[in-house]
Backbone and ligand atoms as CSV (ligand in chain L), in Angstrom:
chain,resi,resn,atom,element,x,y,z
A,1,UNK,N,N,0.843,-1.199,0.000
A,1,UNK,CA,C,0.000,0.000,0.000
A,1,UNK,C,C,0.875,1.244,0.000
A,2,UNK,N,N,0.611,2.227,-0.846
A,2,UNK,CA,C,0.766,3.960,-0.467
A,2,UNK,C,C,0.728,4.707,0.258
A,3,UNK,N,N,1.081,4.723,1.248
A,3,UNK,CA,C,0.337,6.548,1.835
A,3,UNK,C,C,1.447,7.196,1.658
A,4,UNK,N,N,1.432,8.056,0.595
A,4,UNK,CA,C,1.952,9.016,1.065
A,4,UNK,C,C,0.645,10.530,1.598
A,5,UNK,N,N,1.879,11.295,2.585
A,5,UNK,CA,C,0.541,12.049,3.299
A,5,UNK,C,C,1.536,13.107,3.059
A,6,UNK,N,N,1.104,14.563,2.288
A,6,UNK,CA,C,2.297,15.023,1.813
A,6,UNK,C,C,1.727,16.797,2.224
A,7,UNK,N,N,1.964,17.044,3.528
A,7,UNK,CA,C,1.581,18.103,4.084
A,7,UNK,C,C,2.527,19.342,4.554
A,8,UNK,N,N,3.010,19.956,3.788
A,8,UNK,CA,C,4.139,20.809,4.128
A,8,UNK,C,C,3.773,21.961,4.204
A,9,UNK,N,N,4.561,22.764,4.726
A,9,UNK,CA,C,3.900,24.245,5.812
A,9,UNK,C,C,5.099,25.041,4.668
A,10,UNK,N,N,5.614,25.158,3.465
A,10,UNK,CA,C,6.328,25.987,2.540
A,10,UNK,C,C,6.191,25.279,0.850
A,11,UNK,N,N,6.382,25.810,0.429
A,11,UNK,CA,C,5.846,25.370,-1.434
A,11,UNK,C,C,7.126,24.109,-1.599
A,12,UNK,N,N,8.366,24.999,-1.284
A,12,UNK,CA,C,9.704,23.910,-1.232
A,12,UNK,C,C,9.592,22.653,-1.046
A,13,UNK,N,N,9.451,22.666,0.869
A,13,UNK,CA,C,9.519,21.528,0.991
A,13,UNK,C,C,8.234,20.396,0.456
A,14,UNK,N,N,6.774,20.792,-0.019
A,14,UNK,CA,C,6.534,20.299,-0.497
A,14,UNK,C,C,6.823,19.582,-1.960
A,15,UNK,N,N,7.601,20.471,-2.847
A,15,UNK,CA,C,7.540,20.059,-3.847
A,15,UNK,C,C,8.813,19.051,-3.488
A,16,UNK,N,N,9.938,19.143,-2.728
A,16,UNK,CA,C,10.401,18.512,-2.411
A,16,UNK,C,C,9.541,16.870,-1.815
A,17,UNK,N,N,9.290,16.808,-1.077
A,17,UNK,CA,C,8.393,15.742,-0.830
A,17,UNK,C,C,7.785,15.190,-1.846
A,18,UNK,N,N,7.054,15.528,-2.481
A,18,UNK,CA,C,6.658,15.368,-3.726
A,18,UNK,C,C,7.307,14.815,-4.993
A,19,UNK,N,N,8.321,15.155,-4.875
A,19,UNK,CA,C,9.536,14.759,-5.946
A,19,UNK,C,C,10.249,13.341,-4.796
A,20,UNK,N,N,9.980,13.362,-3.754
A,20,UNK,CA,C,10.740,12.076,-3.523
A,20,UNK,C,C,9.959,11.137,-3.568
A,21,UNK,N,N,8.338,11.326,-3.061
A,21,UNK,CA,C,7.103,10.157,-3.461
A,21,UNK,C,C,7.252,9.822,-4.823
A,22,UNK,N,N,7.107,10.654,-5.890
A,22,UNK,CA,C,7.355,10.226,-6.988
A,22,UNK,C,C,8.384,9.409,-7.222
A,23,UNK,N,N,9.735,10.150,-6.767
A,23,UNK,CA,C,11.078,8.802,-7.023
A,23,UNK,C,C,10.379,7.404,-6.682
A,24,UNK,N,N,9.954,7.589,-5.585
A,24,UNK,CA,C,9.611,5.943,-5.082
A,24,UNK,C,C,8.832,5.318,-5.553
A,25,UNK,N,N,7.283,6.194,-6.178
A,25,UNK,CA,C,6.343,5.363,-7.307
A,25,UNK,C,C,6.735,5.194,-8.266
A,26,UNK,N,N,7.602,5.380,-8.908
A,26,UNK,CA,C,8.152,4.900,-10.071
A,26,UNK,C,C,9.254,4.278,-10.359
A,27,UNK,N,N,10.013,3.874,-9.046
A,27,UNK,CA,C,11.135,3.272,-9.160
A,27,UNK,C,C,10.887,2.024,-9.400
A,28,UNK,N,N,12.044,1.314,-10.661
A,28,UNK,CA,C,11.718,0.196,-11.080
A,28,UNK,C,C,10.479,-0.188,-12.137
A,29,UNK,N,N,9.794,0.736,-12.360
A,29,UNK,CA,C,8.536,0.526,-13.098
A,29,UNK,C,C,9.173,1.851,-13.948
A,30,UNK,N,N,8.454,0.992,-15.632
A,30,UNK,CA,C,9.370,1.381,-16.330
A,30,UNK,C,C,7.986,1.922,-17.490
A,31,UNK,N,N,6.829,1.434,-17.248
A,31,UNK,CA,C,5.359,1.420,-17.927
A,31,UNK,C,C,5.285,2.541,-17.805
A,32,UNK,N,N,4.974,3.841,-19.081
A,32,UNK,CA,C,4.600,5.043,-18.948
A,32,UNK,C,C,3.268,5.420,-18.395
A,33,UNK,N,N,2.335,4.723,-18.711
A,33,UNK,CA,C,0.945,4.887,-18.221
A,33,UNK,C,C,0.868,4.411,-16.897
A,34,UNK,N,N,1.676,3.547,-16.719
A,34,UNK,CA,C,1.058,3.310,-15.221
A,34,UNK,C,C,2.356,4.523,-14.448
A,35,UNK,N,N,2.895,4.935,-14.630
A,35,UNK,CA,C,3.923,5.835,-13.717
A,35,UNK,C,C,3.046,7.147,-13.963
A,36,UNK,N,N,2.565,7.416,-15.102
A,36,UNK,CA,C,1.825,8.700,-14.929
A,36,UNK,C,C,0.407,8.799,-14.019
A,37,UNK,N,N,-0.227,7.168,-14.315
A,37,UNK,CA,C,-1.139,7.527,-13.486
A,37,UNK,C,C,-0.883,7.590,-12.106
A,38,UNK,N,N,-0.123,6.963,-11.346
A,38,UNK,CA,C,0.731,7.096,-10.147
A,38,UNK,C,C,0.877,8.625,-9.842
A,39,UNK,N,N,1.260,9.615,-11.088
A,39,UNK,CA,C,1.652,10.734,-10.963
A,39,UNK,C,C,0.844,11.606,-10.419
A,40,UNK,N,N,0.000,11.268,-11.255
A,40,UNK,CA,C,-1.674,12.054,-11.527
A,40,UNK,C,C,-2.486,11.892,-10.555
A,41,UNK,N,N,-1.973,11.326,-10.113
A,41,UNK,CA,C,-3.019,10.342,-8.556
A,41,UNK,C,C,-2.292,11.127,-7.297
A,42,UNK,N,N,-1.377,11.342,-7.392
A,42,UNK,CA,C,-0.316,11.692,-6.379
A,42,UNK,C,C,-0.182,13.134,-6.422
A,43,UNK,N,N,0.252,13.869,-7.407
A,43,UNK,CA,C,-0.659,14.761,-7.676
A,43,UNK,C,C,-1.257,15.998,-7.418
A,44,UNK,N,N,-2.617,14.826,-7.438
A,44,UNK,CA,C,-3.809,15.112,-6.865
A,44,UNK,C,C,-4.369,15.602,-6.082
A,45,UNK,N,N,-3.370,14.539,-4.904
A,45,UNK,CA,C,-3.913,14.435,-3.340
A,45,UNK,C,C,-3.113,15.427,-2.997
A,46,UNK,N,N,-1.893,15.733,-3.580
A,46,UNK,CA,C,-0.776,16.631,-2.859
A,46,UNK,C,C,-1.003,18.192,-3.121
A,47,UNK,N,N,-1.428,18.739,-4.044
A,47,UNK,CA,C,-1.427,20.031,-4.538
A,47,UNK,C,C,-3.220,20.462,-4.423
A,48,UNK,N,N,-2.927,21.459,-3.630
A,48,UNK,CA,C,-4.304,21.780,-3.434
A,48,UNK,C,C,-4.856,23.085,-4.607
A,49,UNK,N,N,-6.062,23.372,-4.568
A,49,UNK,CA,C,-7.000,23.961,-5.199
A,49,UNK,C,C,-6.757,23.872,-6.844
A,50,UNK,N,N,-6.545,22.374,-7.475
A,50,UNK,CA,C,-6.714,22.183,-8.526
A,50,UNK,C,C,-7.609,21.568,-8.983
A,51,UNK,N,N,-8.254,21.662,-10.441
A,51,UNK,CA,C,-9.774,20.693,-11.065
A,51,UNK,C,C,-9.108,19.940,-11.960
A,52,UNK,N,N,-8.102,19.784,-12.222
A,52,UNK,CA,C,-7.783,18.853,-13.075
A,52,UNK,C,C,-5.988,18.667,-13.277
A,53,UNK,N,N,-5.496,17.486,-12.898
A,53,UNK,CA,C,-4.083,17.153,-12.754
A,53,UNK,C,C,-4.010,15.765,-13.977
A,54,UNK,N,N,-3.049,16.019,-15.039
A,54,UNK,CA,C,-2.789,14.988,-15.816
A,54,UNK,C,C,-2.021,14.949,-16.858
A,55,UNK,N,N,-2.310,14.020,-17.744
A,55,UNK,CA,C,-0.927,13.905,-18.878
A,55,UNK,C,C,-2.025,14.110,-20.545
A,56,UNK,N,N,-1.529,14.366,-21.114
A,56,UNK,CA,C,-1.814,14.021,-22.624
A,56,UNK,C,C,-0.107,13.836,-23.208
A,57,UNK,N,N,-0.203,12.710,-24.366
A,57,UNK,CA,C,1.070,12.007,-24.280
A,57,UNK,C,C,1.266,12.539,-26.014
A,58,UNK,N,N,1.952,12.458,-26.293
A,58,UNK,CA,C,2.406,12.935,-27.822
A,58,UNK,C,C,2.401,11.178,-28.615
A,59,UNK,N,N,1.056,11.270,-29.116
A,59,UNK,CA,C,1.302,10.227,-29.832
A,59,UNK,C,C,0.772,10.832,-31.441
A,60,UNK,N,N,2.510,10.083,-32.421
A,60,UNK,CA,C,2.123,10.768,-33.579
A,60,UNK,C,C,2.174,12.253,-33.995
A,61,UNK,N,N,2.505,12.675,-33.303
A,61,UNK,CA,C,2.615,14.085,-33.322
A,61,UNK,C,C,1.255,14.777,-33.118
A,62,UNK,N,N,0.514,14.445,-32.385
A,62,UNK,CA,C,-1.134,14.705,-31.448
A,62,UNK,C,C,-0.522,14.560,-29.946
A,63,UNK,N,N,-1.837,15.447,-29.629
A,63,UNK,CA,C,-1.780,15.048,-28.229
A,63,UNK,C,C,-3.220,14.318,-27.731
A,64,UNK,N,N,-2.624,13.405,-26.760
A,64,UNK,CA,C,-3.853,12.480,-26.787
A,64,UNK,C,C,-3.655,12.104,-25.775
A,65,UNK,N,N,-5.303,12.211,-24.781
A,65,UNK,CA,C,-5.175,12.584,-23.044
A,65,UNK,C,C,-4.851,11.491,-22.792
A,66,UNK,N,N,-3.783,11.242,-21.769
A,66,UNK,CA,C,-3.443,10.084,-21.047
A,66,UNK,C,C,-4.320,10.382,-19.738
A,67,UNK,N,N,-3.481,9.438,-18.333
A,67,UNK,CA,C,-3.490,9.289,-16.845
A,67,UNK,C,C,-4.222,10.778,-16.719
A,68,UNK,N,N,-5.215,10.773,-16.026
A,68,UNK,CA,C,-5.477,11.906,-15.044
A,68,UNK,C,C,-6.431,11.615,-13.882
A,69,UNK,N,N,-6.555,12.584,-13.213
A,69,UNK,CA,C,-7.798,13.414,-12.110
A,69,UNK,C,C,-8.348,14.493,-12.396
A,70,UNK,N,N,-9.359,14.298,-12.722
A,70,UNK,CA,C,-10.559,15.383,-12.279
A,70,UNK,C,C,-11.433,14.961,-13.283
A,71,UNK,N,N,-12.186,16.199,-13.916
A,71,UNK,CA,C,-13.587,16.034,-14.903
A,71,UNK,C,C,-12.814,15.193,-16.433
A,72,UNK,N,N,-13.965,14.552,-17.169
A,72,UNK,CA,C,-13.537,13.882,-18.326
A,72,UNK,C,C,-12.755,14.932,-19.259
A,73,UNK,N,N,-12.206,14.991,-19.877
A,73,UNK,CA,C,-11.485,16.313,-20.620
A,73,UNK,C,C,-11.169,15.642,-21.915
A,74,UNK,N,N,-11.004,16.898,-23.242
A,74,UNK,CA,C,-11.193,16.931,-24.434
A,74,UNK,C,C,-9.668,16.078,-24.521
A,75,UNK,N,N,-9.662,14.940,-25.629
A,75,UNK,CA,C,-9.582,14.001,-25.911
A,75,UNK,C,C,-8.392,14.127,-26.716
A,76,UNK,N,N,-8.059,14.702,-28.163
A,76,UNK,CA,C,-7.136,14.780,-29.186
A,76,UNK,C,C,-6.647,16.729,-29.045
A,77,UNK,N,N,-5.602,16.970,-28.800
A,77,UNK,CA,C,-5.704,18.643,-29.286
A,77,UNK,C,C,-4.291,18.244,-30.099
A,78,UNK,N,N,-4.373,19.208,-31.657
A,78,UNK,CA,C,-3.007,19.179,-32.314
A,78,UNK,C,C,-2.033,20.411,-31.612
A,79,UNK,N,N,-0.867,19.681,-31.974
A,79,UNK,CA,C,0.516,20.742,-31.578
A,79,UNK,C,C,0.085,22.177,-31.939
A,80,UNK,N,N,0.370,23.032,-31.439
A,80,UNK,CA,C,-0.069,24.511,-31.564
A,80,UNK,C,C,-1.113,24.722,-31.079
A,81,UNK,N,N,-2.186,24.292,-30.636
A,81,UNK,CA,C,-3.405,24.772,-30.041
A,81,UNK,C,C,-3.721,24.427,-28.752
A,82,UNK,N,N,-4.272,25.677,-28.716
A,82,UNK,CA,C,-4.368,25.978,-26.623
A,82,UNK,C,C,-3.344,26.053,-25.792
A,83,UNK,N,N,-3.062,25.831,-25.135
A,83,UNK,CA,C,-1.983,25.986,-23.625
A,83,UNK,C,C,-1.560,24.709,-23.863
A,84,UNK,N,N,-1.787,23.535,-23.618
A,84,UNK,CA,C,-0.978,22.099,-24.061
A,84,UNK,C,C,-0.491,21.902,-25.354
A,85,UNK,N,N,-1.019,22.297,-26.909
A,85,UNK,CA,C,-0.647,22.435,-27.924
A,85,UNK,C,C,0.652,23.286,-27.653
A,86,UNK,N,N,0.337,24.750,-27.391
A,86,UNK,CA,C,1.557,25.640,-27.375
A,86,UNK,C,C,2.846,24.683,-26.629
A,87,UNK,N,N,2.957,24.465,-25.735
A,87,UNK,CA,C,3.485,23.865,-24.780
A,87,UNK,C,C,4.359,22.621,-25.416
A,88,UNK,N,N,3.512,21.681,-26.233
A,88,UNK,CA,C,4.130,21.028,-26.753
A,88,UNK,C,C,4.877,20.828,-28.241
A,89,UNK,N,N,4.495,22.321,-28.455
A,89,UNK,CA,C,4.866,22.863,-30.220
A,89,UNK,C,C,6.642,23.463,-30.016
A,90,UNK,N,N,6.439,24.424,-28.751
A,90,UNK,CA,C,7.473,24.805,-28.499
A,90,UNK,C,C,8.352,24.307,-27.488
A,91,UNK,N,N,8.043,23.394,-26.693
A,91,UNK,CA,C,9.062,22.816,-25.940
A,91,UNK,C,C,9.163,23.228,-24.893
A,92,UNK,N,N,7.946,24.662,-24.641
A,92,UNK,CA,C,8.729,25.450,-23.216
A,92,UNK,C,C,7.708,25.216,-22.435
A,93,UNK,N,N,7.817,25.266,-21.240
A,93,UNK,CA,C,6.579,25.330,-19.903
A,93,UNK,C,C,5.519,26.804,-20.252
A,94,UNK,N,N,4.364,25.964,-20.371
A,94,UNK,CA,C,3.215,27.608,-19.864
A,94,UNK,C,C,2.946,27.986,-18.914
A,95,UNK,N,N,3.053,28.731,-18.463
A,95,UNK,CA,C,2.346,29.242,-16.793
A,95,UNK,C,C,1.416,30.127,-17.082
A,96,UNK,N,N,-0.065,30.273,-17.203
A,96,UNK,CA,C,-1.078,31.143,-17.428
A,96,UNK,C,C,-1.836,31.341,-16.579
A,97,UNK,N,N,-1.835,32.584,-16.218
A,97,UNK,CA,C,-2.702,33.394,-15.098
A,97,UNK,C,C,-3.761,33.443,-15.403
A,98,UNK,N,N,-4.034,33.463,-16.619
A,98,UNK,CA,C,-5.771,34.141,-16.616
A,98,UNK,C,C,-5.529,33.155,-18.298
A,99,UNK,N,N,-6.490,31.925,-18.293
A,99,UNK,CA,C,-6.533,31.201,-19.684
A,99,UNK,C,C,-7.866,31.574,-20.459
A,100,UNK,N,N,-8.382,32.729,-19.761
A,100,UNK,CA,C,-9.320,33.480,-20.875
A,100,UNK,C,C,-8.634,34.261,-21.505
A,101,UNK,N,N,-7.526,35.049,-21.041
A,101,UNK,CA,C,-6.992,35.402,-21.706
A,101,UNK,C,C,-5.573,34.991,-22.746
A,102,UNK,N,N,-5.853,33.933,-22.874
A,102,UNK,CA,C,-4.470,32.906,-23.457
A,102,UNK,C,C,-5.931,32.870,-24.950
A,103,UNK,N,N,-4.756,33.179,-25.716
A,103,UNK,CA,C,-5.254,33.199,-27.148
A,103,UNK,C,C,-4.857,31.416,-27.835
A,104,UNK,N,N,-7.281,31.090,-27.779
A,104,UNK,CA,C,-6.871,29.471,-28.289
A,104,UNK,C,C,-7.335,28.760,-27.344
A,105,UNK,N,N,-7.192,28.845,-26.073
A,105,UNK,CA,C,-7.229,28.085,-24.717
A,105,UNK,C,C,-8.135,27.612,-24.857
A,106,UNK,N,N,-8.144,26.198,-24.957
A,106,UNK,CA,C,-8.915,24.925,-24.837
A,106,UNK,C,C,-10.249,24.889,-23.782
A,107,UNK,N,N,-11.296,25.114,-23.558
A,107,UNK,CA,C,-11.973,25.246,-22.232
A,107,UNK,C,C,-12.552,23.566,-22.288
A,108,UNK,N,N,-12.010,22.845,-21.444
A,108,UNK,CA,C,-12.245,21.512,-21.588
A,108,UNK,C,C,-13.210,21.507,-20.274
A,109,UNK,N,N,-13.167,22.647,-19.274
A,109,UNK,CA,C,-14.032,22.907,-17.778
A,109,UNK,C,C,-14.085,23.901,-17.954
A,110,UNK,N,N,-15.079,24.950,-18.063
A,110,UNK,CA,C,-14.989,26.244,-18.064
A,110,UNK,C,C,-15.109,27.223,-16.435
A,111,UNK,N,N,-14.419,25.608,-15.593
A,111,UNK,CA,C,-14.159,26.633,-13.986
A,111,UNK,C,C,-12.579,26.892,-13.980
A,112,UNK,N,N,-11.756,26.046,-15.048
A,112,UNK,CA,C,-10.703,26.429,-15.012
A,112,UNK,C,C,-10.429,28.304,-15.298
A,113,UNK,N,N,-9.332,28.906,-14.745
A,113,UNK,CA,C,-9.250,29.981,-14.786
A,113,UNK,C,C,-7.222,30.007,-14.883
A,114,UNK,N,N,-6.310,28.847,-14.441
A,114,UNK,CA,C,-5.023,29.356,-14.512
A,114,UNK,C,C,-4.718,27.785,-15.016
A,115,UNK,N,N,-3.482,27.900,-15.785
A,115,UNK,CA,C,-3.136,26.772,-16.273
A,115,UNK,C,C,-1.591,26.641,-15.934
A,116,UNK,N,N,-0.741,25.161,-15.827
A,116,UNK,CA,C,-0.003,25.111,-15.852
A,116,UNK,C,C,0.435,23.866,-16.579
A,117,UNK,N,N,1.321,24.162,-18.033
A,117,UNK,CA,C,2.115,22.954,-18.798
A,117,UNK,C,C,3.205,22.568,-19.141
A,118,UNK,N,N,3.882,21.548,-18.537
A,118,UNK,CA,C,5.200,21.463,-18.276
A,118,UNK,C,C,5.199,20.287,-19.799
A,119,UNK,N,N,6.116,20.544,-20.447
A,119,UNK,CA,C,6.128,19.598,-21.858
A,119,UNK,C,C,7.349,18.521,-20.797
A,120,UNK,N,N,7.738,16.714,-21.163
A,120,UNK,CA,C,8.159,16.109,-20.754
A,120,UNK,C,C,9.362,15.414,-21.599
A,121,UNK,N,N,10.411,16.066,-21.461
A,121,UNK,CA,C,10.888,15.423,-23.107
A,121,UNK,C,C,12.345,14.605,-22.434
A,122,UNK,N,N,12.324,13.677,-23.665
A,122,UNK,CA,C,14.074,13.040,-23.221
A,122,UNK,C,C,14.664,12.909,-24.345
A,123,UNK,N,N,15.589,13.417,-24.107
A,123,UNK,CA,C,16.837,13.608,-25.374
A,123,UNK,C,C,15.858,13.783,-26.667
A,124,UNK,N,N,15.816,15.403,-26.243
A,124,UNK,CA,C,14.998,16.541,-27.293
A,124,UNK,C,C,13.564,15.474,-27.306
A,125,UNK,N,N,12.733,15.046,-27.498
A,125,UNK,CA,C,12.000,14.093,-27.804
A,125,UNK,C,C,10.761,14.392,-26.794
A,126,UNK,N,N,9.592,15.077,-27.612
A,126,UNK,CA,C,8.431,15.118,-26.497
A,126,UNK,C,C,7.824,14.255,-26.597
A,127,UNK,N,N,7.878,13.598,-24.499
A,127,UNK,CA,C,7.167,12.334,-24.624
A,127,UNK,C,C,5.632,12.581,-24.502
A,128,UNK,N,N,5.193,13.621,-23.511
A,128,UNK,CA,C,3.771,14.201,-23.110
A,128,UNK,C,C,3.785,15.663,-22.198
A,129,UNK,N,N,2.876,15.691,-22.254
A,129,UNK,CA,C,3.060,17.178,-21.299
A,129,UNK,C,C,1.922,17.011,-19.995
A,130,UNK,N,N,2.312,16.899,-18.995
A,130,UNK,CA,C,2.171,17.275,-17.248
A,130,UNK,C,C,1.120,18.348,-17.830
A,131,UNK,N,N,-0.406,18.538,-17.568
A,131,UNK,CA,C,-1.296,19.714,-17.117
A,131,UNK,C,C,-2.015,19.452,-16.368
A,132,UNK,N,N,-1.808,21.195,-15.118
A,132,UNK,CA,C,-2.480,21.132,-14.058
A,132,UNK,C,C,-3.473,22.572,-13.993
A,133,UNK,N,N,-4.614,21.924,-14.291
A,133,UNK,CA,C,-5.727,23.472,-14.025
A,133,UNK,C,C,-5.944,23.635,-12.591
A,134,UNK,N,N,-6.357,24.821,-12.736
A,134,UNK,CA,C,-7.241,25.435,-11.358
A,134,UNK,C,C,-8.210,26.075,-11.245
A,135,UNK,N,N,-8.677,26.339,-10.502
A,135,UNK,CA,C,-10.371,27.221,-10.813
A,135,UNK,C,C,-9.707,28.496,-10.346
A,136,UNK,N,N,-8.924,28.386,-9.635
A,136,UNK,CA,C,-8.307,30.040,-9.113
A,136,UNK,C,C,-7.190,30.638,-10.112
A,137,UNK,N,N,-7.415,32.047,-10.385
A,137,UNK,CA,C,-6.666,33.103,-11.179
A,137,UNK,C,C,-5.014,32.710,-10.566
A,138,UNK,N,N,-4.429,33.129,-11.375
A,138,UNK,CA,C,-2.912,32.457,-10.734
A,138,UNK,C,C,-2.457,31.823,-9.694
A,139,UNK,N,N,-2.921,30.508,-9.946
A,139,UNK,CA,C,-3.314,29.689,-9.067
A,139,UNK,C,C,-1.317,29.369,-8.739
A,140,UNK,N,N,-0.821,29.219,-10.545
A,140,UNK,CA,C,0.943,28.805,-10.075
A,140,UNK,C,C,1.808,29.715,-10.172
A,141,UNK,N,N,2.963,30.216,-9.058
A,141,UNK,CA,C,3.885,30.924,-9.279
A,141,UNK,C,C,5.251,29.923,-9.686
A,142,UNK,N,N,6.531,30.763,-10.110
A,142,UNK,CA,C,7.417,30.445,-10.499
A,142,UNK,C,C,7.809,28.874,-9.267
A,143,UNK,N,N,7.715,29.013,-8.290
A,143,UNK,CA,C,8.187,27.533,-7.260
A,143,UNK,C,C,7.073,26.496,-7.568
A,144,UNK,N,N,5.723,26.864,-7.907
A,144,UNK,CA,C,5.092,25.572,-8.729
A,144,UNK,C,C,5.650,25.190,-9.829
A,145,UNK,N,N,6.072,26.016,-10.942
A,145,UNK,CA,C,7.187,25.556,-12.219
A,145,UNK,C,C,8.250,24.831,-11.821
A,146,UNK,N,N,9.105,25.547,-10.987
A,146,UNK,CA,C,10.170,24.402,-10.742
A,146,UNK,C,C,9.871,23.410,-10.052
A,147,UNK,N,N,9.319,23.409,-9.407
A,147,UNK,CA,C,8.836,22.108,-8.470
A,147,UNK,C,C,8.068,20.817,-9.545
A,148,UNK,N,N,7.275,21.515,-10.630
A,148,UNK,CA,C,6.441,20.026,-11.473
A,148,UNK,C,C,7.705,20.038,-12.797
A,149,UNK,N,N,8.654,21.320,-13.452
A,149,UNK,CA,C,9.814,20.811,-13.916
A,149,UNK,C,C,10.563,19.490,-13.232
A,150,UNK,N,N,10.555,19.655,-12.139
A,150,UNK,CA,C,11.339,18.613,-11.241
A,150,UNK,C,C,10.598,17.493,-11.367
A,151,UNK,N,N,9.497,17.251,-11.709
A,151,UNK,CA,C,8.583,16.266,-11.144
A,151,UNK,C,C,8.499,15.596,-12.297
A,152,UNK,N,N,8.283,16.642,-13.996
A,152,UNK,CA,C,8.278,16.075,-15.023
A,152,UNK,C,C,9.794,15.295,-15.350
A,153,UNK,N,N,11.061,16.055,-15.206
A,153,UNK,CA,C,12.230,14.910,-14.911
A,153,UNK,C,C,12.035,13.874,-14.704
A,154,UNK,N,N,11.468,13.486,-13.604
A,154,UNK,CA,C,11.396,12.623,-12.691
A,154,UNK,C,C,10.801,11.487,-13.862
A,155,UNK,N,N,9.518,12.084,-14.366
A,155,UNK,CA,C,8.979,10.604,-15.074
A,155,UNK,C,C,9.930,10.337,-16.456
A,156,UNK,N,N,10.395,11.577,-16.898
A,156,UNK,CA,C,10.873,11.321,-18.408
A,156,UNK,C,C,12.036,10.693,-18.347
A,157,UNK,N,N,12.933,10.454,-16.890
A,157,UNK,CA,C,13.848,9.025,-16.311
A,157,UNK,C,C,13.115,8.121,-16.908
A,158,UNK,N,N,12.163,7.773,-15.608
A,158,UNK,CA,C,11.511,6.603,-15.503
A,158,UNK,C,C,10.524,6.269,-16.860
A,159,UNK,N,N,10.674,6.720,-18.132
A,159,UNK,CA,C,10.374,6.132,-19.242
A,159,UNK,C,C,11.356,5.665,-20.438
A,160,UNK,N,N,12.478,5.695,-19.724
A,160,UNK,CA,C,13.474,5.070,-20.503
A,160,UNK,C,C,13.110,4.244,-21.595
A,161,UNK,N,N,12.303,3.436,-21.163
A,161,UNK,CA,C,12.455,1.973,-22.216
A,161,UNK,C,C,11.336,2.654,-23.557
A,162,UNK,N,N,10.629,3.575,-22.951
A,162,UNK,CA,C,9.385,4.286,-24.130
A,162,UNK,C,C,10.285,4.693,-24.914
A,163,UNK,N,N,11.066,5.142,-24.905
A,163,UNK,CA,C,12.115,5.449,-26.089
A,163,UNK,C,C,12.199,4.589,-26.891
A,164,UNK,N,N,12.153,3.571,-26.882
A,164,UNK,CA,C,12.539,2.151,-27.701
A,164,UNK,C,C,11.258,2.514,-28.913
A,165,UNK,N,N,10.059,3.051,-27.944
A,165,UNK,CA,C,8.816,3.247,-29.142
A,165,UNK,C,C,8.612,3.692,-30.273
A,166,UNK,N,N,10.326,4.667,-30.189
A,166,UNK,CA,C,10.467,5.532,-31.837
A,166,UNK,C,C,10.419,4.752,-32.879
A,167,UNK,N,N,10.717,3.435,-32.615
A,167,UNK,CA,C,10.879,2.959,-34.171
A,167,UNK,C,C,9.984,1.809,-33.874
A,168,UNK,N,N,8.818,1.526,-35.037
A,168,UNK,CA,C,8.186,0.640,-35.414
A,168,UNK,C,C,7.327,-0.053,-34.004
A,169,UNK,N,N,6.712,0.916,-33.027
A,169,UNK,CA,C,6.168,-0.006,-31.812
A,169,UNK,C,C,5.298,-0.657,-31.721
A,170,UNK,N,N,4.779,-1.928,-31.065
A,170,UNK,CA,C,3.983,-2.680,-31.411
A,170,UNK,C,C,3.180,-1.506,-30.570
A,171,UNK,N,N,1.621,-2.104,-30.966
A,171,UNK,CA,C,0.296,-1.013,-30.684
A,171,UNK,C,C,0.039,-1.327,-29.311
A,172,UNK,N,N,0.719,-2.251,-28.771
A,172,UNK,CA,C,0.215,-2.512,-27.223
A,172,UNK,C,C,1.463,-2.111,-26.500
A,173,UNK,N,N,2.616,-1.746,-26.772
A,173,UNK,CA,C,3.597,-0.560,-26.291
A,173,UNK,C,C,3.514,0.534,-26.455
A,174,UNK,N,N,2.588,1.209,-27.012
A,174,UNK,CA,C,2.656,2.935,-26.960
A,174,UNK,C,C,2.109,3.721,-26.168
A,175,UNK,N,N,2.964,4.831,-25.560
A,175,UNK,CA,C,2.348,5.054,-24.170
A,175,UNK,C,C,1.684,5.810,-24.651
L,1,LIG,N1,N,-6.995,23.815,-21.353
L,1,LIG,C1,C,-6.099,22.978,-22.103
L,1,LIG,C2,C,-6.777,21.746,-22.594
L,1,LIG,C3,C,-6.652,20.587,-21.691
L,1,LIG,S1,S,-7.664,20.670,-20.356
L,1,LIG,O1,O,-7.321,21.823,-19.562
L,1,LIG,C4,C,-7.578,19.300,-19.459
L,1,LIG,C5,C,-5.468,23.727,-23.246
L,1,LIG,O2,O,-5.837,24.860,-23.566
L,1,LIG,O3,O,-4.570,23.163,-23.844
């Protein structure tokens, strides 16, 4: 069994904590879907006032929702569109304060109000991108970025062997 119980009185040491639960759910497990949902689950419980914590994975050059928590959410978005498109077109983390005002922004919940998308890549190579909504207006500052940067590391280790998927993967290996 799990518990982690991940209650910290500073952003740090949580994300710290956080980054070491993760080391441990994924150590040795090498399955992208099941380490993200681990992620997504974990998360969850750990980061407060969010509606939706999860992955959409770059398959094909789409993004296509993997592991999450919260409401059912829109399904296929291509590279360039919305806050996860952008995110995964350009390679860089979004941090959006206000995603009404993000030109494009996907409203997959329309209580979301701040977004955060960390793209997940290994050796140049985007595997999926980490998104975490919130119903609250800048819900993430710069120590939530580094802290789920840290966290997205963490899995794009522990998918080593998904790499193997670049060439020719059978359909029941693709994360
Ligand atoms: N709002 C996102 C779409 C994904 S949902 O938030 C889960 C976007 O604009 O990319």
């Amino acid at each position: 069994m799990y518990d982690f119980k991940i209650e910290a009185v500073d952003k740090a040491t949580l994300y710290r904590d956080l980054a070491a639960a993760l080391e441990a759910l994924v150590a040795g497990e090498r399955d992208a879907v099941a380490n993200m949902a681990n992620a997504a689950a974990l998360i969850w419980e750990s980061l407060p006032d969010l509606n939706w914590a999860g992955f959409y994975r770059n398959i094909g050059g789409e993004l296509v929702v993997g592991p999450f928590q919260g409401r059912p959410a829109c399904i296929r978005i291509p590279f360039g569109s919305g806050v996860c498109g952008t995110a995964a077109a350009t390679l860089q983390v979004q941090r959006i304060d206000d995603v009404g005002a993000f030109p494009g922004h996907i409203a997959c919940d329309t209580a979301s109000a701040s977004e955060l998308v960390v793209p997940i890549v290994r050796h140049g190579e985007l595997i999926a991108v980490l998104d975490l909504d919130s119903p609250s207006r800048a819900r993430f500052d710069a120590e939530d970025e580094v802290g789920c940067v840290r966290l997205a590391e963490i899995l794009a280790r522990s998918f080593e062997t998904g790499l193997r998927l670049r060439s020719a993967p059978p359909q029941d290996e693709r994360i």
